[in-house]
C-alpha positions as CSV (number, residue, x, y, z in Angstrom):
1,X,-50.6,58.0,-4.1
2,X,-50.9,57.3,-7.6
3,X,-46.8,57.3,-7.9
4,X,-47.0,54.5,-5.3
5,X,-49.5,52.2,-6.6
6,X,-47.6,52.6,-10.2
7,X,-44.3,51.6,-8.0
8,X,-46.2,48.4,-6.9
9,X,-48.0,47.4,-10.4
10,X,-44.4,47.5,-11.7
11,X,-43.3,45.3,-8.8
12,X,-45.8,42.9,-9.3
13,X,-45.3,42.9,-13.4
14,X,-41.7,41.7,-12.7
15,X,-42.5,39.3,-9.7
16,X,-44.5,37.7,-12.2
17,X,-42.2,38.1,-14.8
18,X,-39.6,36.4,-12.8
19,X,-41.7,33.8,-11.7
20,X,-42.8,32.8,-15.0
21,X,-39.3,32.6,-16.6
22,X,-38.1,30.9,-13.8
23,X,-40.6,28.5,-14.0
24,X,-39.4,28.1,-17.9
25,X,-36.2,27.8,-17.2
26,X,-36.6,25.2,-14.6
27,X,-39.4,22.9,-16.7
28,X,-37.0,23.7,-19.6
29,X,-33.8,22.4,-18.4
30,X,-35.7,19.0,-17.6
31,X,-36.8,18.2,-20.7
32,X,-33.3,18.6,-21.9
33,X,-32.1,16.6,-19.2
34,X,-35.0,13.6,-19.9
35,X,-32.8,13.2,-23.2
36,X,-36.5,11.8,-25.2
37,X,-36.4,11.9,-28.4
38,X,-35.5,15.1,-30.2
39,X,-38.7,15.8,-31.8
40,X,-40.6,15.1,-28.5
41,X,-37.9,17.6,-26.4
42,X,-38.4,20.8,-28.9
43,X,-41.9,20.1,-29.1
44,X,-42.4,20.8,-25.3
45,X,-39.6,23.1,-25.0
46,X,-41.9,25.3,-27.9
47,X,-44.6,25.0,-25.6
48,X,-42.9,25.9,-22.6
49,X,-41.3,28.8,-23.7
50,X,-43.9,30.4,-25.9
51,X,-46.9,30.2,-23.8
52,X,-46.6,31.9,-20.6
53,X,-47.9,30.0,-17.3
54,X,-50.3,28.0,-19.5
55,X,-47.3,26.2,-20.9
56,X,-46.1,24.9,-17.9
57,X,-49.2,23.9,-16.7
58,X,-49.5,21.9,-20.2
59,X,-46.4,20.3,-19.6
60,X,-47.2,19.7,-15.4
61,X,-50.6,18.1,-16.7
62,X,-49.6,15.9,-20.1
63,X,-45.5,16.0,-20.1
64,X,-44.2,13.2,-18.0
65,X,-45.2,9.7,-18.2
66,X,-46.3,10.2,-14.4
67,X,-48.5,6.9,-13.0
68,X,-48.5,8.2,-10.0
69,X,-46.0,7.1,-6.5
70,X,-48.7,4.7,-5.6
71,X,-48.8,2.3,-8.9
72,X,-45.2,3.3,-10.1
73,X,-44.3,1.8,-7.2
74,X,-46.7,-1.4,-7.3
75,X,-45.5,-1.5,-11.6
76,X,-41.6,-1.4,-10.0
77,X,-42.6,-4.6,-7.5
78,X,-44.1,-6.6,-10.4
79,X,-41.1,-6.3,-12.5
80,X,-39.0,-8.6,-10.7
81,X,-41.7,-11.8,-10.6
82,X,-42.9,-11.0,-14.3
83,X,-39.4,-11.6,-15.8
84,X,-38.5,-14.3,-13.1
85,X,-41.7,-15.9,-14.7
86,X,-41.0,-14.9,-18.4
87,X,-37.5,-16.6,-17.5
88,X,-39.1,-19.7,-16.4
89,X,-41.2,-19.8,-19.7
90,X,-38.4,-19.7,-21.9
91,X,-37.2,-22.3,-20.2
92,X,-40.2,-24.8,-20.0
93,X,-40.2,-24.7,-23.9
94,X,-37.0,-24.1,-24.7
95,X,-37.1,-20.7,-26.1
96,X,-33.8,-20.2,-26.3
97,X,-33.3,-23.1,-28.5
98,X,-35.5,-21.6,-31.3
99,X,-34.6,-20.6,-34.2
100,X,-36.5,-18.5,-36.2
101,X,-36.1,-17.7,-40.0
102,X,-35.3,-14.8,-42.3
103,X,-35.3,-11.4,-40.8
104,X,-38.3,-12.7,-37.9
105,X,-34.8,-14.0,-36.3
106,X,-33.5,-10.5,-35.7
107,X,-37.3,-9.5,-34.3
108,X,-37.4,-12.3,-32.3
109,X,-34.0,-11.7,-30.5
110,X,-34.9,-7.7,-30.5
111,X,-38.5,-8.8,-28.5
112,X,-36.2,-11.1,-25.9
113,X,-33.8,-8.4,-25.4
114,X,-35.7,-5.1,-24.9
115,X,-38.9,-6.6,-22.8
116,X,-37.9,-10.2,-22.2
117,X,-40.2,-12.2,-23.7
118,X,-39.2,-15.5,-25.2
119,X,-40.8,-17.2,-28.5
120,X,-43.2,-19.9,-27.7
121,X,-43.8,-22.6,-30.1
122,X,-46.8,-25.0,-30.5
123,X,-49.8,-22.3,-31.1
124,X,-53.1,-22.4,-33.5
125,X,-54.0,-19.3,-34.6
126,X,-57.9,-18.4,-36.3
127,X,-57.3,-14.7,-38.1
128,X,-61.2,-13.0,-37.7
129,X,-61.3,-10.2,-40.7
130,X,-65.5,-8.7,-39.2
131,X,-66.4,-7.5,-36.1
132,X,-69.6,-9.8,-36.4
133,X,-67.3,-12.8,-36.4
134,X,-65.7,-11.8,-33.7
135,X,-68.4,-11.5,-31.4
136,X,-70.3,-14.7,-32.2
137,X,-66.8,-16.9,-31.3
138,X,-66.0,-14.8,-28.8
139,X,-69.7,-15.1,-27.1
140,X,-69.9,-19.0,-28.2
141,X,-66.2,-19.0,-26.3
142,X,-68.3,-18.1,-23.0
143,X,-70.7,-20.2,-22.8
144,X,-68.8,-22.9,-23.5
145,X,-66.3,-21.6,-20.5
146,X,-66.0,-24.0,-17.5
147,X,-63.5,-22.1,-15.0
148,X,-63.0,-18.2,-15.7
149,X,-63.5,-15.9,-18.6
150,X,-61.2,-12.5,-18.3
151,X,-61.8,-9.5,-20.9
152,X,-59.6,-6.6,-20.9
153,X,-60.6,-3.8,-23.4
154,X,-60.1,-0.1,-24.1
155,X,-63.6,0.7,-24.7
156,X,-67.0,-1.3,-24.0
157,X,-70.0,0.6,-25.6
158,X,-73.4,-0.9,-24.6
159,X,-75.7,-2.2,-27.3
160,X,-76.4,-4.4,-30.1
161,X,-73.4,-6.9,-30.2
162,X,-71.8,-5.9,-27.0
163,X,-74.8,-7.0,-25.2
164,X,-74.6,-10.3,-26.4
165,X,-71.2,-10.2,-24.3
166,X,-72.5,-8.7,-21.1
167,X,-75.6,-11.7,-21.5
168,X,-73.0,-14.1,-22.0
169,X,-71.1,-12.9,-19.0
170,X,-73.7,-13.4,-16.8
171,X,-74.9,-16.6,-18.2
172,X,-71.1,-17.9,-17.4
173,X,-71.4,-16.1,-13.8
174,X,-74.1,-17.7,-13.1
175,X,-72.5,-21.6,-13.7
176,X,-70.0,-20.4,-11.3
177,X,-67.6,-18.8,-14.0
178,X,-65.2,-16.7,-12.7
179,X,-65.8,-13.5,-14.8
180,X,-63.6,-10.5,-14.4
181,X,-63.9,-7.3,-17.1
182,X,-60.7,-4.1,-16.7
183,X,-61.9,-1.5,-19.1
184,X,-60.2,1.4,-19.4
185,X,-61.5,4.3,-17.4
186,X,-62.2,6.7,-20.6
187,X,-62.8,4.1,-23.1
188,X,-65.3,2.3,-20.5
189,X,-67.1,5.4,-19.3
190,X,-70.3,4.2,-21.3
191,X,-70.4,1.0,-19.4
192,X,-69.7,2.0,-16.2
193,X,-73.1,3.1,-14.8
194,X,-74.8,1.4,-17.7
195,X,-77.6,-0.8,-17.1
196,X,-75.5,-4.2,-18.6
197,X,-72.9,-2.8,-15.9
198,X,-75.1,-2.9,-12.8
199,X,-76.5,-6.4,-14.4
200,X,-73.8,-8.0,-14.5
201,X,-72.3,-7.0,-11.3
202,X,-75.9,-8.2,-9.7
203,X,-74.7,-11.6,-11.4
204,X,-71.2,-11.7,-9.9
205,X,-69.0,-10.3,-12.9
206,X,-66.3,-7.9,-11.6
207,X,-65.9,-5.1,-13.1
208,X,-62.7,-2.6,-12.8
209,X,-62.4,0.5,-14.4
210,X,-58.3,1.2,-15.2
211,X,-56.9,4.7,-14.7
212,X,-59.4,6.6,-13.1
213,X,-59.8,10.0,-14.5
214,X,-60.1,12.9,-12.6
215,X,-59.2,16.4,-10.9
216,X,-57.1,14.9,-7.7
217,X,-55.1,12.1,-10.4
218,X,-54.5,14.5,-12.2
219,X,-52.3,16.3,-10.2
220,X,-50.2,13.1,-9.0
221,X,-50.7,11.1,-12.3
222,X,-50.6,12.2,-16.3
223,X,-54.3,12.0,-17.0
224,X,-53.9,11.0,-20.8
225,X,-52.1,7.5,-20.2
226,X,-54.6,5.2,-21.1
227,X,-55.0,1.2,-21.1
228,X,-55.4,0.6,-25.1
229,X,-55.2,-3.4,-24.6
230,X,-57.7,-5.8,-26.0
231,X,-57.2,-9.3,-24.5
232,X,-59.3,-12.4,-24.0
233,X,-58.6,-15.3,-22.0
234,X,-61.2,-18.3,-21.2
235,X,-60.3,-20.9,-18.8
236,X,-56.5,-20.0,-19.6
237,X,-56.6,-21.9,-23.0
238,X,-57.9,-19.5,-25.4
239,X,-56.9,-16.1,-26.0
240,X,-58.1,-13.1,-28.2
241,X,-55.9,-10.1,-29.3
242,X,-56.2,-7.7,-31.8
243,X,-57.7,-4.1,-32.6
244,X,-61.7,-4.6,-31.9
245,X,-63.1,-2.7,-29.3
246,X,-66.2,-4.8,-27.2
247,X,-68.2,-2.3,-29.8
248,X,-71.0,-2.7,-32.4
249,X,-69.5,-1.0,-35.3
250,X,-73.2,-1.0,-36.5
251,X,-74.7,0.6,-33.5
252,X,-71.9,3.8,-33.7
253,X,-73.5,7.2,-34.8
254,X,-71.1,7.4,-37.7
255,X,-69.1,10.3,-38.2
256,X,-69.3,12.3,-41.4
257,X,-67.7,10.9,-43.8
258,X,-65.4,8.2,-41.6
259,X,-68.4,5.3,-42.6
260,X,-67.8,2.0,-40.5
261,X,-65.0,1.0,-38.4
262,X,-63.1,-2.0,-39.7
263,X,-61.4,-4.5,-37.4
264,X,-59.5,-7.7,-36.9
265,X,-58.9,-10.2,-34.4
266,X,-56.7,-13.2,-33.8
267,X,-57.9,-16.2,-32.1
268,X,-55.3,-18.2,-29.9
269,X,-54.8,-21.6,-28.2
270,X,-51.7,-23.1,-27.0
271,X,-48.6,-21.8,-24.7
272,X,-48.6,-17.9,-26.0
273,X,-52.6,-17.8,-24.0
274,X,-50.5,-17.8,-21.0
275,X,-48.5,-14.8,-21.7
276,X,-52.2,-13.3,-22.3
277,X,-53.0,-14.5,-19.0
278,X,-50.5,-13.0,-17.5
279,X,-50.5,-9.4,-19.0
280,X,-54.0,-9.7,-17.8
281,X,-52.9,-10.8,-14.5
282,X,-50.1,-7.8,-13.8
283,X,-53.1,-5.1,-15.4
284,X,-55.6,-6.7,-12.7
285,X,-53.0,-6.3,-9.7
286,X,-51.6,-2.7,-11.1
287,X,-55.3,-1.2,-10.5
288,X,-56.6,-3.2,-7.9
289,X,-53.7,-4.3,-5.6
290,X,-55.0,-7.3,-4.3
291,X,-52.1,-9.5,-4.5
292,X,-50.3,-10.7,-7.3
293,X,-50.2,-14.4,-5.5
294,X,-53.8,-14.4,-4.9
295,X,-54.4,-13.3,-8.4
296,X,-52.4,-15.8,-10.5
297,X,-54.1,-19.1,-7.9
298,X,-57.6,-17.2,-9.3
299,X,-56.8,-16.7,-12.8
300,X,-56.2,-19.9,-13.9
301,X,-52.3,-19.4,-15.3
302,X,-51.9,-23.1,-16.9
303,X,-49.2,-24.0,-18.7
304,X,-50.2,-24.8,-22.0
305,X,-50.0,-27.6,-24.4
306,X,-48.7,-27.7,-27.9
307,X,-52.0,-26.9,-30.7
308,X,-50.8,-25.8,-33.8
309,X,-47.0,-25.2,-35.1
310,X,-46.8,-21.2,-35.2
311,X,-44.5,-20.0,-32.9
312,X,-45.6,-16.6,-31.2
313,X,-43.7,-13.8,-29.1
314,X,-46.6,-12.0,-27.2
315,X,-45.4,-8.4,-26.4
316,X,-47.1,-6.1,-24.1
317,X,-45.8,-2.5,-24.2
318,X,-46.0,0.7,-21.5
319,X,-45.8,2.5,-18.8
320,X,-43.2,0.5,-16.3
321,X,-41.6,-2.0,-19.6
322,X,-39.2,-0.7,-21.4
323,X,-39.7,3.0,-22.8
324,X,-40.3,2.8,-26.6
325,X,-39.4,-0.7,-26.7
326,X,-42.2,-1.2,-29.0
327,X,-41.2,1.4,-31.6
328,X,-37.7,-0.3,-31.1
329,X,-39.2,-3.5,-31.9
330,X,-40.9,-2.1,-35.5
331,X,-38.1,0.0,-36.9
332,X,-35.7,-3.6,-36.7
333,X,-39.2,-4.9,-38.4
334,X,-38.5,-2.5,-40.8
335,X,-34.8,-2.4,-41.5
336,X,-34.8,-6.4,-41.1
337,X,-37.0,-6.8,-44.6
338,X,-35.8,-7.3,-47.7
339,X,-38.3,-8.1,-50.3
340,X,-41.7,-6.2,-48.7
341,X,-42.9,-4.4,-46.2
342,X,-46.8,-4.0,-45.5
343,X,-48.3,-1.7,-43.1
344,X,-51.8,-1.3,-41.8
345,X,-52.4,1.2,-39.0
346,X,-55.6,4.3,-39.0
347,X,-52.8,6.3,-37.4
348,X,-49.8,7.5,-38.8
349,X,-47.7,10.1,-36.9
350,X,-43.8,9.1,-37.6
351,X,-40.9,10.6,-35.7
352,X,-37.8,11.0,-37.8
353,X,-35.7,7.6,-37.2
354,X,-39.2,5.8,-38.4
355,X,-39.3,8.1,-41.7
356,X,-35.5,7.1,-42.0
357,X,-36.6,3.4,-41.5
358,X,-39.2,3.0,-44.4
359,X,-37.0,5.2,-46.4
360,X,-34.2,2.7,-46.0
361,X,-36.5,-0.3,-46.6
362,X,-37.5,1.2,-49.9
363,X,-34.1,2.3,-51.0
364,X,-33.0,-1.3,-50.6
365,X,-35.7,-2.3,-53.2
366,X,-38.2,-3.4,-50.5
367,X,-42.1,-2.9,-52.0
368,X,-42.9,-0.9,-48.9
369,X,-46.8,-0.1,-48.6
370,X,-48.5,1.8,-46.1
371,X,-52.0,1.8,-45.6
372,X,-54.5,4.3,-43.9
373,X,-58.1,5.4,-43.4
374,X,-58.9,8.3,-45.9
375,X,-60.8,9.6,-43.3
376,X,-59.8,8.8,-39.6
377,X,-61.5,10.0,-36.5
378,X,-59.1,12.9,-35.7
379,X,-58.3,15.8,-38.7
380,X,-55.4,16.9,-37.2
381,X,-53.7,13.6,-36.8
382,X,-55.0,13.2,-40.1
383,X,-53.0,16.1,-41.4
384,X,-49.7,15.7,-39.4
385,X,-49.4,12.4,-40.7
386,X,-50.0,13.9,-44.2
387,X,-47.3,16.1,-44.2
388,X,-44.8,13.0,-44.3
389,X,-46.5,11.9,-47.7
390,X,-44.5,13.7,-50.0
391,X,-41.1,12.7,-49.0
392,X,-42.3,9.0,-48.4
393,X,-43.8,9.2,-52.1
394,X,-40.2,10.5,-53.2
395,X,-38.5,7.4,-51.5
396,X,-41.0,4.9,-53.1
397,X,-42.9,4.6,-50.4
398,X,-46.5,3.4,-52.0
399,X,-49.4,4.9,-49.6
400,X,-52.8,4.0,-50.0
401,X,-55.9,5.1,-48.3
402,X,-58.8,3.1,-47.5
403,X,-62.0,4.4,-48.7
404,X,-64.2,1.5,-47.0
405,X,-64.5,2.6,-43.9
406,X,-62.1,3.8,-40.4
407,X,-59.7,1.0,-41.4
408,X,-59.1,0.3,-37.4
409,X,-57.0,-2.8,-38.1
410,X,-53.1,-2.5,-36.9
411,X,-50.9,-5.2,-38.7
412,X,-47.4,-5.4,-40.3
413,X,-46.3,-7.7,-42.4
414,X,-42.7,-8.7,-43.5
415,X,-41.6,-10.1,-46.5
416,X,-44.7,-12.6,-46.2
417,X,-43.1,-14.7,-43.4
418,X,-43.7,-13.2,-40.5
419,X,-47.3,-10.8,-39.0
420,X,-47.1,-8.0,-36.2
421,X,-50.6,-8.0,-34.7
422,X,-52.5,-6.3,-32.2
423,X,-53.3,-2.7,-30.4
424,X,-50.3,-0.8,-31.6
425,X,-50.8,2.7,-33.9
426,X,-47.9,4.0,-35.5
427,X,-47.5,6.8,-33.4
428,X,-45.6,8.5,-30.5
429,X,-48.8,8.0,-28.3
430,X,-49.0,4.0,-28.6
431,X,-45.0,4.3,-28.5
432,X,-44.8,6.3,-25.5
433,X,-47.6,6.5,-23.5
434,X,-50.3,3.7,-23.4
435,X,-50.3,0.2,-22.2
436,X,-50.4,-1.6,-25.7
437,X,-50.6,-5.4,-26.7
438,X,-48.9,-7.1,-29.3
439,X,-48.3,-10.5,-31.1
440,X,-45.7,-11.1,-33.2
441,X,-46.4,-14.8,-35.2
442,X,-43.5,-16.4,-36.8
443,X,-45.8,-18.5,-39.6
444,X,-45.7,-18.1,-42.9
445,X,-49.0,-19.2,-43.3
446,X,-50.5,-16.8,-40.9
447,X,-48.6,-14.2,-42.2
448,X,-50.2,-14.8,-45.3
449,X,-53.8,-15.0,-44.2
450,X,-52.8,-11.5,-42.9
451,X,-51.2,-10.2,-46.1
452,X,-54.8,-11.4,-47.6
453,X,-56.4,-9.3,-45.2
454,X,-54.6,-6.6,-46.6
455,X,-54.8,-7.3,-50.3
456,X,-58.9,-7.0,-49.2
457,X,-58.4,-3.8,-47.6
458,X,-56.3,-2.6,-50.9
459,X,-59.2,-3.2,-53.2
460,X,-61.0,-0.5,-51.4
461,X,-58.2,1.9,-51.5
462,X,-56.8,4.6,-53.5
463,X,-52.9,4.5,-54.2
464,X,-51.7,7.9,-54.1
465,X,-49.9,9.6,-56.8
466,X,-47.0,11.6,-55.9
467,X,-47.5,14.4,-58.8
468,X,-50.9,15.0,-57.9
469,X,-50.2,14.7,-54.3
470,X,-47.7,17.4,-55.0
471,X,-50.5,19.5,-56.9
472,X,-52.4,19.8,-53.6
473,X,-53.6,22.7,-52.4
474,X,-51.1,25.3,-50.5
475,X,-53.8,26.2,-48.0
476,X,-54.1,22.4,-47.7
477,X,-50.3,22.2,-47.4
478,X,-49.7,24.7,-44.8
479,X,-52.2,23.5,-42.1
480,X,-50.0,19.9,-42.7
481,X,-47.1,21.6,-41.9
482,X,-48.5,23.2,-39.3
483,X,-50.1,20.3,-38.0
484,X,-46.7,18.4,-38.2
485,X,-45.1,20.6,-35.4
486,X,-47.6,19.4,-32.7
487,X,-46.8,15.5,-34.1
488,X,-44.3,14.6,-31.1
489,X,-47.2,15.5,-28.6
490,X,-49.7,14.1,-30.7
């Protein structure tokens, strides 16, 4: 008896055994064959191999940039009308035409070439440095709105100064407004439910939550993709981008020792609002599926008219566009300048053809800054972006950290001439995985309203040293490196 249930244990043991490396094997020989970037394909191939079961279930749950078969297949239909209208754009305004100068040229043809979008020319731009700002034109914006108002935001916290928004919604509702809000399912979850929710759907605001979470998605559709997107659009002629959440920074339990979070938004009017529009637009029909016809009749796509002389590329990023198009689109920011490079992002998780990029840039005698929160909302993104420091301080990198805050605001500067702008971290998760929004502006003046912006931020930073930096503790340093191993999944 007891030789025979030994005779089974052990026939279990390697049936699971089996299973389990087969599994491996199998999970294993797909990431090789996905040919993603190298750091990203031994990352999961570490996970896979060394965890037993758990890491494939890992991999099943947060590997694969899975939407799922139903809006995969709804992202694959949309492709063909969004670049037969992108197409049509160029050609209204004579993108092609353009010519931009210095190393924007090189961005601009790299935008057109990866995701398609053209240059438009004839846009005003207002740069808003304080979430208060922000909010009162943004509120003033709706009331004064006549047709539709459209908000699309990653997170939407009730209180203080996002109630004025919700009010404002329901004031422009109730002239008959079209009022539409898409929030992202996580970043929303305080609003959905919410008292302002239920009052402004009483008033005839519709409100969609993007990417539902939950146990069913999650085994059709990677749970973690997120919409990170902050757009505005009021009756088609005005448009917001940038990195402020519809938020109170003042009504935010702060976190100890992060302090407040510091944002920045650009105000638009002219041609570019319509390529706002219409991100909005293809976000709208990817969740809701209600026709892309009938949306673009109710979303009031106009053609816009020339208002200022910046010329602007707007450049939305994701699932279904181009895979790491946008990280495509910095590094040729990056190896395009040649007298400085300014970079503002809260995080800062590099793979190693962006390391190589800065590198580069400061080898050629670029000034190349990088600034970061001191103290951002996550420690170990915090310290797997740390353990970069040391070989960018070798290269001449400068890095400073801001000490004034969670320094929220994501901007890129080159050579004073031309301003990246919008939603966009500097890591493999804004790369690779969310839907992401950005502008770039092709303005001299603009881009030096930005570099302003930054010269602010630097007055409440610390520039790091690289022979104290080196002096740092070796505890300290071996939870960085450490930390740095999880950085492609981070």
């Amino acid at each position: 008896m007891l030789k025979q249930i030994f005779s089974d244990n052990v026939t279990l043991t390697w049936t699971i055994f089996g299973i389990d490396w087969t599994i491996r094997l199998l999970l294993g020989t797909r990431i090789i064959m996905r040919r993603s970037p190298t750091g990203f394909t031994l990352a999961w191939l570490s996970v896979v191999l060394v965890l037993p079961i758990l890491g494939a279930v890992i991999y099943l749950l947060l590997g694969e940039r899975r939407l799922g078969t139903r809006r995969a297949r709804r992202v694959a239909e949309l492709r063909k009308p969004y670049r037969a209208w992108l197409d049509k754009l160029a050609e209204d305004f004579g993108a092609e035409s353009l010519q931009v100068s210095g190393p924007g040229e090189m961005i601009r043809r790299q935008a057109r070439g990866t995701i398609g979008v053209p240059v438009l020319p004839g846009n005003s731009l207002d740069l808003i440095s304080d979430a208060a700002s922000f909010f009162e034109a943004l509120v003033a914006d709706i009331d004064a709105s006549l047709s539709s108002v459209h908000l699309e935001f990653y997170i939407w916290m009730p209180g203080g100064r996002a109630d004025d928004v919700s009010n404002a919604l329901i004031r422009a509702a109730g002239r008959g407004v079209k009022c539409r809000v898409l929030v992202d399912d996580v970043g929303g979850s305080e609003l959905i439910g919410s008292q302002p929710h239920a009052d402004m759907v009483r008033a005839g605001v519709r409100v969609v939550a993007m990417l539902e979470v939950g146990v069913l998605r999650a085994a059709f559709a990677r749970v973690d993709i997120r919409n990170h997107r902050k757009i505005a659009v009021i009756d088609g002629v005005i448009g917001y981008v940038g990195s402020q959440n519809i938020v109170d920074p003042t009504m935010v339990k702060e976190q100890a020792g992060i302090g407040e979070w510091i944002d920045a938004m650009v105000r638009i009017t002219g041609p570019a609002v319509e390529a706002l529009q219409v991100t909005l637009l293809a976000d709208w029909e990817f969740e809701t599926f209600e026709g892309i016809e009938k949306q673009a009749a109710d979303l009031d796509i106009i053609r816009g008219t020339a208002t200022g002389e910046s010329m602007v590329q707007v450049v939305p990023s994701g699932p279904g566009l181009s895979q790491l198009a946008i990280q495509e689109l910095i590094l040729t920011a990056m190896y395009a300048a040649t007298n400085e490079l300014v970079l503002t992002t809260p995080y800062f998780i590099p793979d190693e053809a962006m390391i190589k990029a800065l590198l580069s840039a400061a080898a050629r005698g670029v000034d190349v800054q990088l600034m970061l929160p001191r103290y951002p909302d996550s420690r170990i993104v915090k310290w797997a972006g740390e353990s970069y420091f040391e070989e960018l301080l070798e290269g001449g990198v400068k890095i400073c950290r801001y000490e004034g805050g969670m320094l929220h605001t994501k901007a890129i500067v080159i050579d004073g001439q031309t301003a990246m702008f919008g939603s966009v971290n500097l890591d493999m998760r804004s790369f690779y995985l969310n839907f992401e929004i950005s502008i770039v502006v092709y303005n001299g003046a603009f881009a030096q309203k930005v570099r302003e912006l930054q010269a602010h931020y630097l007055q409440s930073s610390q520039k790091l040293d690289l022979q104290r930096w080196r002096a740092r503790p070796v505890a300290l340093r071996f939870i960085q490196q450490t930390a740095q191993l999880l950085s492609p999944l981070l």
